[in-house]
PAKOL-192614 format. One record per residue (C-alpha): residue number from 0; x, y, z; residue in one letter. Coordinates in Angstrom, 2 decimals. Layout:
BEGIN
PT, fitor, u, v, w, palum
PT, NUM, X, Y, Z, A
...
This chain:
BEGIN
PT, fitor, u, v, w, palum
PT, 0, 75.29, 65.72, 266.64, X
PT, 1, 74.27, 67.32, 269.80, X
PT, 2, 75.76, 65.53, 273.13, X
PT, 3, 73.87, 64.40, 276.07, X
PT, 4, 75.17, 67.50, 278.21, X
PT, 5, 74.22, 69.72, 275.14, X
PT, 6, 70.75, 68.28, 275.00, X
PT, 7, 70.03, 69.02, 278.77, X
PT, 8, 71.57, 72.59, 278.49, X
PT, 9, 70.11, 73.05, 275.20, X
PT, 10, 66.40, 72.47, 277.03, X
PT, 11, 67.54, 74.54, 279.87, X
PT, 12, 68.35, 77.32, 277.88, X
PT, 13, 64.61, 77.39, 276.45, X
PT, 14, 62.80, 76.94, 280.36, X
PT, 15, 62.86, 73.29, 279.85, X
PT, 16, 63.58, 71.42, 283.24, X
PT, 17, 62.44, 67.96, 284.43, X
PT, 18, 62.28, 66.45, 287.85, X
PT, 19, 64.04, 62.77, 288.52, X
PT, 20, 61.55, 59.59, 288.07, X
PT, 21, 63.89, 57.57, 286.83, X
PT, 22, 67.28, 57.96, 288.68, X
PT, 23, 68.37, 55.02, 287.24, X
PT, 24, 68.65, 53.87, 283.34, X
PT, 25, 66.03, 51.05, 282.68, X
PT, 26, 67.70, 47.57, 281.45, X
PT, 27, 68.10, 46.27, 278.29, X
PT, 28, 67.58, 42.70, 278.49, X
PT, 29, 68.60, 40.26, 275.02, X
PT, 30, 65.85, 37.85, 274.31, X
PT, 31, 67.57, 35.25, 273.80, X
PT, 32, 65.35, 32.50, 273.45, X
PT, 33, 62.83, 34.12, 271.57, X
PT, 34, 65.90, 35.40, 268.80, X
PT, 35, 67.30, 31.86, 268.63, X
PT, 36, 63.57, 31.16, 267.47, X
PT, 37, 62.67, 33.91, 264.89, X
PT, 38, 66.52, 33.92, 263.45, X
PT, 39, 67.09, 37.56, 264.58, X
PT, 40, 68.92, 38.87, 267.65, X
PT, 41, 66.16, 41.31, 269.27, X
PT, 42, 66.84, 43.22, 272.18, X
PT, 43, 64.11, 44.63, 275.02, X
PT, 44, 64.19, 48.48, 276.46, X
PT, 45, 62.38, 48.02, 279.50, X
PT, 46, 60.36, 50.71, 280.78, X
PT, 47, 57.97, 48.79, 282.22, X
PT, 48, 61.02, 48.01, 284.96, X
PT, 49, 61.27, 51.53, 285.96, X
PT, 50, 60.22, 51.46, 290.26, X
PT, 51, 57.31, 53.91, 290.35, X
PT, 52, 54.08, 53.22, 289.97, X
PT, 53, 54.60, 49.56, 288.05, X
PT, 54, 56.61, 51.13, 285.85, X
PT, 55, 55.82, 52.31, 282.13, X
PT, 56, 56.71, 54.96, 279.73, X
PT, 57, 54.81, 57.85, 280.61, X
PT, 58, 57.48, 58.68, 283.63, X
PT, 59, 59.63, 59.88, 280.59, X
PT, 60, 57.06, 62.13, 279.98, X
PT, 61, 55.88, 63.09, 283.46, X
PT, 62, 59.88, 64.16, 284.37, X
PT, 63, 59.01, 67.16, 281.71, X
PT, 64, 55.36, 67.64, 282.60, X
PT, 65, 55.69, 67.47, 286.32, X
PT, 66, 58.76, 70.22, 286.35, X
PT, 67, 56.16, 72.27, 284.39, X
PT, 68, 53.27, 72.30, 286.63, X
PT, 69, 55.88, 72.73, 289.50, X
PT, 70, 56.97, 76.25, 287.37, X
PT, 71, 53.71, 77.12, 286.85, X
PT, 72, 52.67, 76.41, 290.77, X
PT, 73, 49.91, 73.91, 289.94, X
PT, 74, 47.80, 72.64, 292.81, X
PT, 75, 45.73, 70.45, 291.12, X
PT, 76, 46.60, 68.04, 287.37, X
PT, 77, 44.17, 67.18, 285.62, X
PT, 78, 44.42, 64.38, 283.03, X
PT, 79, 42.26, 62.13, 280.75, X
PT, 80, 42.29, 58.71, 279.46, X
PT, 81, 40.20, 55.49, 278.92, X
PT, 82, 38.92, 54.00, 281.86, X
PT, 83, 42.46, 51.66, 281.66, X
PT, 84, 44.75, 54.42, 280.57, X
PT, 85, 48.34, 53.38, 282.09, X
PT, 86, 49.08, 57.36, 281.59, X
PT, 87, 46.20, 57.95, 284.19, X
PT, 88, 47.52, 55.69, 286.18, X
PT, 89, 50.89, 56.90, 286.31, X
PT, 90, 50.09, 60.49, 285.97, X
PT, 91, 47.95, 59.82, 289.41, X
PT, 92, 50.92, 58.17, 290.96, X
PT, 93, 53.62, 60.89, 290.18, X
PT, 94, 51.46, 64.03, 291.23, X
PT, 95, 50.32, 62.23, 294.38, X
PT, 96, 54.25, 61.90, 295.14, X
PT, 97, 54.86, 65.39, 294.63, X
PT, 98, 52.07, 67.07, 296.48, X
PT, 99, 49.43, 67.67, 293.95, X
PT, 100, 46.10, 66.94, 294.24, X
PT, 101, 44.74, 64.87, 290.61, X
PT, 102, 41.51, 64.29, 288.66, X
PT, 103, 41.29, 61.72, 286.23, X
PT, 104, 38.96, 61.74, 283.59, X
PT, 105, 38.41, 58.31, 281.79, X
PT, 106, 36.18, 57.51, 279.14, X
PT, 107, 34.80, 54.42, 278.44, X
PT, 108, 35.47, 54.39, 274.82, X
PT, 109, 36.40, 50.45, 274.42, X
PT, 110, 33.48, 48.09, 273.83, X
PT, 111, 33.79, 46.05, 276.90, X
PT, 112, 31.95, 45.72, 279.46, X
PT, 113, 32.96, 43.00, 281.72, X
PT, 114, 33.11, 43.92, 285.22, X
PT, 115, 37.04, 42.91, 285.01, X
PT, 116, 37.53, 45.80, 282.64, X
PT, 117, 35.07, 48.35, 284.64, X
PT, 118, 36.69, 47.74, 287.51, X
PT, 119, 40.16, 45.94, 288.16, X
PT, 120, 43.39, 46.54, 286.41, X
PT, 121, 44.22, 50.18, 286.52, X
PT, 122, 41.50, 51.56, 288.05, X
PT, 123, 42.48, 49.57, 291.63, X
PT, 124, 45.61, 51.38, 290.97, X
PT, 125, 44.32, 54.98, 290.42, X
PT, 126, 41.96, 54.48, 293.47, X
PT, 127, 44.40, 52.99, 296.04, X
PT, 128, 46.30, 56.20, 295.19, X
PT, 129, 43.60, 58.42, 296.28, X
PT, 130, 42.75, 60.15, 292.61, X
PT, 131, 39.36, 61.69, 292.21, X
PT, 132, 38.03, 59.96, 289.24, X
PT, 133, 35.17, 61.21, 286.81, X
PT, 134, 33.90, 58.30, 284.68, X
PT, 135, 32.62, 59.70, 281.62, X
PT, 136, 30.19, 57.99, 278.32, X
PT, 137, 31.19, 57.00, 275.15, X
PT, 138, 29.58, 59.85, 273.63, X
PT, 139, 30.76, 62.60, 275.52, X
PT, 140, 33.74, 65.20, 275.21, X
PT, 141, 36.23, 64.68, 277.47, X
PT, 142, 38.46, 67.08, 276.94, X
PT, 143, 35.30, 69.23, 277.13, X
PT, 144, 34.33, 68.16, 280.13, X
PT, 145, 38.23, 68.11, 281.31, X
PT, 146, 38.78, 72.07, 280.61, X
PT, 147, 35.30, 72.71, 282.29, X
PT, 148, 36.40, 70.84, 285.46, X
PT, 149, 39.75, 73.03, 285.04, X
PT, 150, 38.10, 76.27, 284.97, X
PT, 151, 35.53, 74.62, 288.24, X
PT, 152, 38.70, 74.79, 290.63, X
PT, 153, 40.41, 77.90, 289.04, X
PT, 154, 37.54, 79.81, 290.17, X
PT, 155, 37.76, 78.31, 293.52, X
PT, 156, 41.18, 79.89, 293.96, X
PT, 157, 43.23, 76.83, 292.45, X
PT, 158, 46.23, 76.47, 290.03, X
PT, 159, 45.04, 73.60, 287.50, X
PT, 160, 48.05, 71.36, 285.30, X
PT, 161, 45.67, 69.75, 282.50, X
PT, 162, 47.76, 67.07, 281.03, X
PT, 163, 46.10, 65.86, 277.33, X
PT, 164, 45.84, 61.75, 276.68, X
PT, 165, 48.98, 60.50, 276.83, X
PT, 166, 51.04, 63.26, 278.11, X
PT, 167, 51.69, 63.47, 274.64, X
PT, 168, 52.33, 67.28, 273.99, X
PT, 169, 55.34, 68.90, 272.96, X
PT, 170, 57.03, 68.80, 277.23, X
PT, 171, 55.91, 65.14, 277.19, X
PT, 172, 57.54, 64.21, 273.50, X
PT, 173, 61.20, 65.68, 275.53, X
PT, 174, 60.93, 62.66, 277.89, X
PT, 175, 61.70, 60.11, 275.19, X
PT, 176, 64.33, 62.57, 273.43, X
PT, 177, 66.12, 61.80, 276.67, X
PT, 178, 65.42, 58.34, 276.23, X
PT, 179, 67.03, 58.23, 272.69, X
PT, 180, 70.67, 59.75, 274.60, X
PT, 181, 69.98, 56.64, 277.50, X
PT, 182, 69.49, 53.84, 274.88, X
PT, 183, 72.55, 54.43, 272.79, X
PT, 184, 75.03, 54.93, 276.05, X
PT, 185, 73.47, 51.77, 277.34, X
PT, 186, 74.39, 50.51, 273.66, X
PT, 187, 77.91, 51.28, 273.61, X
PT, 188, 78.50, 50.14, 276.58, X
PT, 189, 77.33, 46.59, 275.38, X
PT, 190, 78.96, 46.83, 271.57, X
PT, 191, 76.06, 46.70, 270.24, X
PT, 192, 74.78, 48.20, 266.53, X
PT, 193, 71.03, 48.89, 266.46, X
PT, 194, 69.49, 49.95, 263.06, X
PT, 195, 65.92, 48.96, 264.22, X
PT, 196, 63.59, 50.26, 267.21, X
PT, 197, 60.20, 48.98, 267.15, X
PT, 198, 57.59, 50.36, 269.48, X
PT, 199, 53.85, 51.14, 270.13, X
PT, 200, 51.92, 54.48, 269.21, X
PT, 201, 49.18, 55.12, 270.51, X
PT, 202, 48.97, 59.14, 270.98, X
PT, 203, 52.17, 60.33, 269.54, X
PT, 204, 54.25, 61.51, 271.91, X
PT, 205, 56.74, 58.24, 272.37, X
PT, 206, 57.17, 58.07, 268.95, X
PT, 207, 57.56, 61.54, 268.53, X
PT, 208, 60.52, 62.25, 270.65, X
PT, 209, 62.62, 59.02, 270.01, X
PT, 210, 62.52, 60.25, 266.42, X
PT, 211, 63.82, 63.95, 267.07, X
PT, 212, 66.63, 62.00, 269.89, X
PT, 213, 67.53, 59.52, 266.52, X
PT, 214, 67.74, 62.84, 264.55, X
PT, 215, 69.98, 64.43, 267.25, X
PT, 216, 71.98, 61.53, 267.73, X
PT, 217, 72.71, 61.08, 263.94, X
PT, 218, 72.16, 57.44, 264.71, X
PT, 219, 71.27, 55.36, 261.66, X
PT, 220, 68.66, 53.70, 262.73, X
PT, 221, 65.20, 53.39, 261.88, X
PT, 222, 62.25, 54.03, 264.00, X
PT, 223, 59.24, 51.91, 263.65, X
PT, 224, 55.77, 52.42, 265.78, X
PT, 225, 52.86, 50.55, 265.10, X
PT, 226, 49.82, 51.84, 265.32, X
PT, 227, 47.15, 50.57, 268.35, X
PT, 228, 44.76, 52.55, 266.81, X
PT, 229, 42.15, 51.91, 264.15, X
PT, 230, 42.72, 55.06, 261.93, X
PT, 231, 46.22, 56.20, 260.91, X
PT, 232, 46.03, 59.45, 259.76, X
PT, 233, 44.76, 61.14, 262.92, X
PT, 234, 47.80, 59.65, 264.67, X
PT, 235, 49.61, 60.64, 262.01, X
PT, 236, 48.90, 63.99, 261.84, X
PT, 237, 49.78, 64.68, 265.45, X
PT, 238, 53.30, 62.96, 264.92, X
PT, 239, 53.86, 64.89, 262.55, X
PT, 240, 52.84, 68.20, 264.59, X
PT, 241, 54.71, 66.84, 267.53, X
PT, 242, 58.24, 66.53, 265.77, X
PT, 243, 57.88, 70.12, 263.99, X
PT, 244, 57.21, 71.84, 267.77, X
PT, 245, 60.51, 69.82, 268.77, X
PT, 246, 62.34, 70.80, 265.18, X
PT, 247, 61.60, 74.87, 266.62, X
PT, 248, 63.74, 73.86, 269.63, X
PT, 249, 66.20, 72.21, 268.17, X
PT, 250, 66.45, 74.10, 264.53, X
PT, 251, 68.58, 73.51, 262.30, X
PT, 252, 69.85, 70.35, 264.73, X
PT, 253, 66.18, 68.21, 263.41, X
PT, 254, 65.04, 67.77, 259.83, X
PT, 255, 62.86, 64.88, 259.55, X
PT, 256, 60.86, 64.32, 256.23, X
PT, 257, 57.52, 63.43, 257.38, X
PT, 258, 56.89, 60.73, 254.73, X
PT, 259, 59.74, 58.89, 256.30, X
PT, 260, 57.95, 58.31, 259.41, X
PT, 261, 56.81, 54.80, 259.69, X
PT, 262, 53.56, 54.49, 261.15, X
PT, 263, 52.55, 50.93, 260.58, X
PT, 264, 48.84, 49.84, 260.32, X
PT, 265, 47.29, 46.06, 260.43, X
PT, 266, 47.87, 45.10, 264.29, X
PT, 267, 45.32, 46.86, 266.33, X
PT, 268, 42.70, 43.85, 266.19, X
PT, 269, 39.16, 44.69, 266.19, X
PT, 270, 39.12, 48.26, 268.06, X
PT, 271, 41.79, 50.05, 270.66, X
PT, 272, 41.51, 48.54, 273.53, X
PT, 273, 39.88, 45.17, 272.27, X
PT, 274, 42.36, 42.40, 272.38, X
PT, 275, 43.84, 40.88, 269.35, X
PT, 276, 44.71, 36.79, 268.53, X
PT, 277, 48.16, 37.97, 267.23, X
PT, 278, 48.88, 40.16, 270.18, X
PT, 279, 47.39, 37.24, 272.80, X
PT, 280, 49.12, 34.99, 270.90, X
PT, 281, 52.91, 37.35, 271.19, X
PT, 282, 52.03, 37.82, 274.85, X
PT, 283, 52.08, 34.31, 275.41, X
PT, 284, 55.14, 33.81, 273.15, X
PT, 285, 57.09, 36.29, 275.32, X
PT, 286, 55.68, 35.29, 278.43, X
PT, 287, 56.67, 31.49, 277.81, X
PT, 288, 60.25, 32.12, 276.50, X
PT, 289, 61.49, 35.27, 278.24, X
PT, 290, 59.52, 35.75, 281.25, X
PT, 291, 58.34, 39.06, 280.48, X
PT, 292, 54.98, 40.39, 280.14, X
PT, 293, 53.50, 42.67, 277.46, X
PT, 294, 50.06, 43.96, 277.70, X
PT, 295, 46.91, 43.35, 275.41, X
PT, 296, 46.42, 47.27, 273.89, X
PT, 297, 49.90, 48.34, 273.31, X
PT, 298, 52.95, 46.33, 273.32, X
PT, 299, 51.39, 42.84, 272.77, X
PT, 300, 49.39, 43.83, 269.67, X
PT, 301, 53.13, 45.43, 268.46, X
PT, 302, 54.94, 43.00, 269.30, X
PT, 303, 53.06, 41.00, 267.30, X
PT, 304, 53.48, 43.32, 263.89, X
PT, 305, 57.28, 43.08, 265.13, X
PT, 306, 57.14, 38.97, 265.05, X
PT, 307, 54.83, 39.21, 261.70, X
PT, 308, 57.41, 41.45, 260.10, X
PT, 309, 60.41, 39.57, 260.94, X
PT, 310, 58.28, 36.09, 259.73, X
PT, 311, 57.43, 38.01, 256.15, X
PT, 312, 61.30, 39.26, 255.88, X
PT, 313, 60.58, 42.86, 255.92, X
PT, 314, 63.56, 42.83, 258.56, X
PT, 315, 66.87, 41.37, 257.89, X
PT, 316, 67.99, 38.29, 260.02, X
PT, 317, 71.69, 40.18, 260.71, X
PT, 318, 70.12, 43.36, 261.62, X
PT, 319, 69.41, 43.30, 265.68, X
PT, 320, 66.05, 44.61, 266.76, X
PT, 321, 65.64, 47.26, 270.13, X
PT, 322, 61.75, 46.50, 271.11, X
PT, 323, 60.55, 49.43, 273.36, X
PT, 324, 58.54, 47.94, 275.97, X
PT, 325, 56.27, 50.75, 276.89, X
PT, 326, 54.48, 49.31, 279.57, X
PT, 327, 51.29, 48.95, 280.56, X
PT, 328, 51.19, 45.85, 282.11, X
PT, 329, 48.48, 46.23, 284.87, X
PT, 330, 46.30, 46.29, 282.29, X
PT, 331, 46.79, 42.70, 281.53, X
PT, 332, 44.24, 42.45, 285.11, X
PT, 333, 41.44, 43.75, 283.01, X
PT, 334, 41.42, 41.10, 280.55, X
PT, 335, 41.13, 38.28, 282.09, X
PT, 336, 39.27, 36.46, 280.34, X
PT, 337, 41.21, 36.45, 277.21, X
PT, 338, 44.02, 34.14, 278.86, X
């Protein structure tokens, strides 16, 4: 088991810094109401309660990216996303804080087209904040079109940060490492045994890096992401890639078998980014017995695997449940009509 203050000197070691977004750990609330009703305790990690930008998970990740664009003397960060990404969003938010100017490139990959989607939610955010946006097709390449638009202002004398979907590289993954070290001090504190974290994957990176802070920790517990997308083994895949880049840091502290990682499929609905019934329907649930609010493309659609695994008995009833809430709740202004 590597400590906290071996973790952070461990990175440093290796030319891994961050910078502070969250100076403060986020909450862990216990759902009371809701566990009374499903039979199992199940306790909420709130990231979306973090003070910048609305909050969400991708300030874990920005604390590593950010102090790397700052050593590298970036000008300029670059980033893509859909036209809703919460990453974009955030990303925008953070750089504009610490001097940089910021593109975002968002493609409008989800089959909607109502003009709440095209243009509330998000996309007020990323524009109050001043980010140059470049809305780009269905069809095209953005990451294409993102290292083009790189190589644009290098020539014009800039230093360009490109930051892929997500900020789900190997600096990003660190963020939630860090996480893993917050959530079990917060845990001790409150005497509590968690053998279950449930959370949404979308590009990796999350999921990624709690598993390799589990690892670290030796904690017994077992991570489980479900999927928002409509393919697994593309997510998958880059997981999997993610957690052996971290195992090269940490080696021999991380040895994860990668048919242990549980990737679950079944919840995204229709398409990313399309609303599902289940995940309306555990948005509502939440919403009406807690007070919180989940979103309709990440957490809500897990959520509602969570609720639908707990229902079927694939979790035990004396086994209490951490739910990572990622986030993302802005977006909820884009959907309108689904509530």
């Amino acid at each position: 088991m590597l400590n906290f203050e071996g973790f952070k000197s461990h990175l440093s070691r290796r030319g891994y810094a961050s910078v502070s977004l969250l100076p403060e750990p986020t909450p862990i609330h216990y759902l009371s109401r809701l566990s009374r009703k499903l039979g199992v305790d199940i306790y909420m990690k709130r990231d979306d309660a973090a003070s910048i930008g609305l909050g969400g998970n991708k300030l874990r990740k920005l604390e590593y990216l950010m102090a790397e664009a700052k050593a590298n003397r970036a000008t300029r960060i670059i980033t893509i996303g859909a036209l809703q990404s919460n990453h974009a969003r955030l990303t925008a938010c953070v750089a504009t804080m610490l001097g940089f100017e910021v593109d975002l490139v968002l493609k409008e990959s989800v089959p909607d087209s109502s003009a709440a989607y095209r243009e509330n939610g998000n996309l007020v955010l990323d524009r109050l904040i001043g980010a140059k946006i470049h809305r780009r097709s269905v069809q095209e390449d953005v990451l294409s079109y993102a290292k083009q638009l790189a190589k644009t202002y290098s020539d014009a004398g800039e230093q360009v940060y490109l930051i892929p979907v997500g900020g789900s590289n190997l600096v990003g993954s660190l963020g939630y490492i860090h996480a893993a070290y917050e959530m079990q001090q917060q845990l001790a504190k409150l005497d509590i045994q968690i053998r279950q974290i449930a959370l949404a994957s979308g590009s990796g990176g999350t999921h990624a890096g709690l598993l390799a802070g589990v690892a670290l920790l030796n904690w017994p517990a077992q991570v489980r992401a479900y999927n928002v997308q409509p393919e697994k083994e593309p997510l998958l895949t880059h997981t999997v890639k993610l957690l052996s880049q971290i195992s090269e840091i940490f080696d021999p502290l991380i040895a994860i078998d990668p048919s242990s990682i549980r990737l679950i499929q079944g919840h995204h609905g229709d398409a990313y980014g399309i609303p599902s019934k289940n995940g309306l329907d555990a948005i509502a649930l939440l919403a009406q017995t807690e007070g919180i609010f989940l979103d309709p493309v990440y957490t809500g659609k897990a959520f509602a695997g969570l609720i639908a695994d707990i229902e079927s008995g694939k979790l035990k009833a004396n086994e209490p449940i951490l739910f990572m809430h990622t986030g993302g709740v802005p977006g909820l202004f884009a959907y309108p009509g689904h509530f």
